[in-house]
N, C-alpha and C positions, 0 to 999 in steps of 0.2 A: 456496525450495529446489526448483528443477526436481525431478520423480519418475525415479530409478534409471532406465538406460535410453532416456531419452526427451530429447528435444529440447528441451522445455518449459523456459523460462528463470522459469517462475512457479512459484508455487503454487496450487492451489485450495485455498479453506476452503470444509470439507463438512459440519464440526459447533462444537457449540459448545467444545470442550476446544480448540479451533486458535485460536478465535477468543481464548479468556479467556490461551490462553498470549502471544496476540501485545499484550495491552491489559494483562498482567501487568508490576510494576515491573522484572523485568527483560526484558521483551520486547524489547527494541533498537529499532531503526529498522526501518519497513514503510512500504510504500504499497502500499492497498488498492483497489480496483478493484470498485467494486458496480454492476455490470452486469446485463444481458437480453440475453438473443437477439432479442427482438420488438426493439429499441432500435436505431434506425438510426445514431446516432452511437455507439454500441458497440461498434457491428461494424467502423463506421468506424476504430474507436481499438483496436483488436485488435492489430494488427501495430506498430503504434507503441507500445505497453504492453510487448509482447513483444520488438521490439529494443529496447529501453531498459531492459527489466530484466534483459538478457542482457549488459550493458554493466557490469553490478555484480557485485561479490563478495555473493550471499546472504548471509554472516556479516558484513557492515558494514548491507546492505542488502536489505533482504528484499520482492519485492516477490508479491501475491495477488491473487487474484480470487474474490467472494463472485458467483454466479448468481442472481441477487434471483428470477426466477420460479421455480427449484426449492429455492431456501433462504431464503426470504425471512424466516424468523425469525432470521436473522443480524444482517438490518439494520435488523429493527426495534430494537434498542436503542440504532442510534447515530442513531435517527429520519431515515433515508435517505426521501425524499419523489418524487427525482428519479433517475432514472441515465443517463447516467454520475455518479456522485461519488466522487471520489479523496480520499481519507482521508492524511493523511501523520500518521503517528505512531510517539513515542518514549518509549519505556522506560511503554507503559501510556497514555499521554495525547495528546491528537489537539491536533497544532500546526497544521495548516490541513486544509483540503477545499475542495475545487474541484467545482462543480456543473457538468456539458459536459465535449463534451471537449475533451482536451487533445491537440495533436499533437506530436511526438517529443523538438522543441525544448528545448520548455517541462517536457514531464513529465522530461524531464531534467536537466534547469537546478532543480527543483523539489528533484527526488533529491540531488542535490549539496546544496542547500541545507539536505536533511534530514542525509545524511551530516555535514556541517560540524559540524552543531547536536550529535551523538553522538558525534563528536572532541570538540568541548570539553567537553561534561557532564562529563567525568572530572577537571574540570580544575581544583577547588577549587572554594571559593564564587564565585571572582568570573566562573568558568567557566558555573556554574550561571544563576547569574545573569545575564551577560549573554551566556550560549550561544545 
């Protein structure tokens, strides 16, 4: 959810109530983004983050950015080692992560494949199951 105002096609997560609402069962689809400023592939993948999560409706797909040098208790729980790491997750549970980065392509093509996954969940068991 870009901030009121602003051009921002992101979020930032600044505390922990953002982070437990986005890994809660009903937290939908996100791709999270735990970056650095010091991190030269970060910086790299800024603008590619940012067109591509401007490319989504927020309420299908949601996509953040945790600052691991000023928050870096965010990501210690999901034992973040490296950054870039791209978290994709749905309804609470982390369906992949990608360590590096990723260019507009691909984190794209990634988002779709998360979006897919949170069209079928609704879709019976066999939705569940093989979403």
């Amino acid at each position: 959810m870009a901030d009121a105002g602003s051009d921002k096609t992101y979020e930032d997560l600044v505390d922990q109530d953002q982070v437990e609402a986005i890994m809660s069962p009903e937290g939908g689809a996100a791709v999270i983004d735990f970056w650095s400023p010091s991190c030269g592939p970060c910086m790299a993948m800024a603008s590619d983050f940012a067109h591509v999560a401007g490319q989504f409706d927020p309420e299908e797909v949601r996509f953040c950015k945790v600052n691991t040098a000023s928050h870096g208790y965010l990501a210690a729980p999901f034992k973040i080692m490296s950054v870039p790491t791209i978290l994709f997750v749905l309804d609470g549970e982390v369906l992949d992560a990608v360590v590096g980065r990723m260019d507009a392509k691909r984190l794209g093509s990634r988002a779709e494949w998360l979006l897919k996954k949170r069209q079928r969940r609704g879709k019976g068991l066999l939705g569940r199951l093989f979403g």
